[in-house]
C-alpha positions in Angstrom: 95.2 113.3 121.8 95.9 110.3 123.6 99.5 108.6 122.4 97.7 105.6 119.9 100.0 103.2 118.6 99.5 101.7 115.2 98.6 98.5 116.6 96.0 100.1 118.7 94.3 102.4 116.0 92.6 99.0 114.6 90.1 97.5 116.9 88.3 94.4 114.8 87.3 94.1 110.9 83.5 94.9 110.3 81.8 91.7 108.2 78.5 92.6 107.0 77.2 92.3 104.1 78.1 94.8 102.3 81.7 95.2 103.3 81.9 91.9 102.1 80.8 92.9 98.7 83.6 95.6 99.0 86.3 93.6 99.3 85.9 92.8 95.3 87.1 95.9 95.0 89.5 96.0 97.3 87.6 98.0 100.1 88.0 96.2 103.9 85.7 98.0 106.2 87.5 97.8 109.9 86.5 99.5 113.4 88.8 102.0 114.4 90.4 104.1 117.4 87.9 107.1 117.8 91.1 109.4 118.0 92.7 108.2 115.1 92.9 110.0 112.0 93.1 109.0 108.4 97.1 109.2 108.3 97.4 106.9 111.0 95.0 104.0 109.6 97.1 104.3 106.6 100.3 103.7 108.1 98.4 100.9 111.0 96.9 98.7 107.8 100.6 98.5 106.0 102.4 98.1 108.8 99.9 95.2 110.3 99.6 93.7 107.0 102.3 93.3 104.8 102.5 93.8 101.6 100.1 96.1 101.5 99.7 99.5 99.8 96.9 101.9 100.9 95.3 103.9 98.2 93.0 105.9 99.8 90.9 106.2 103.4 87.2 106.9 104.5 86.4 107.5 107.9 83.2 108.3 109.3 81.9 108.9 112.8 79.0 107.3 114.3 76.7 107.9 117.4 75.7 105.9 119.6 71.9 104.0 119.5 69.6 105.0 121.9 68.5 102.0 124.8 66.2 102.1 127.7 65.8 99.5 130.2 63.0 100.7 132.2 62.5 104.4 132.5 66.4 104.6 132.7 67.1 106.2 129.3 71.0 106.3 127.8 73.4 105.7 124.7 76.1 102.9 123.7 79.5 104.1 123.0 80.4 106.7 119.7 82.5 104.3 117.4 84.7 105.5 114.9 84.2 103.2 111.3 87.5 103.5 108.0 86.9 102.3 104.7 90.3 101.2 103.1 90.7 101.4 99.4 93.7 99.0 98.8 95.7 100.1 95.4 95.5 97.6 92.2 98.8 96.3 92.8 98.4 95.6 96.6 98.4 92.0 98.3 94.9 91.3 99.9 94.6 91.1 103.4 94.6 87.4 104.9 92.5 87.8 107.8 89.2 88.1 105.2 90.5 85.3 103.3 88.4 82.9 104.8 85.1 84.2 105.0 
């Protein structure tokens, strides 16, 4: 495994729809390293964000879409998408605050 740092296992915040419905509950959806496991999004989202306190993390692994341009046929890049369930006494994250 490469040698990710905790500011590198979080690539950008997903806003869609629904994880903006999550965030009621204290669920912020984010992009993540590909190599990165659970224990290190945990310790990446309290250490970027403080006052924080991580209750529990998803992850989940997904493919790349299909494109063609032409007869050439190929994939985008695998990305790697965590869930983050925040505990009830946990500040909320900032960055989200806004939108």
């Amino acid at each position: 495994m490469a040698n990710v740092q905790y500011y590198d296992v979080i690539l950008k915040p997903v806003v869609t729809e629904k994880s903006m419905a999550a965030m009621a509950e204290k669920k912020y959806t984010f992009l993540v390293h590909p190599e990165a496991n659970k224990t290190m999004i945990k310790e990446a989202v309290e250490k970027m964000f403080e006052g924080t306190k991580v209750a529990r993390v998803n992850t989940m692994n997904m493919d790349g879409k299909a494109k063609r341009r032409g007869t050439t046929v190929g994939r985008t890049a695998k990305t790697k998408k965590a869930i983050v369930q925040l505990t009830e006494d946990s500040a909320d994250i900032e960055i989200f605050a806004g939108l």
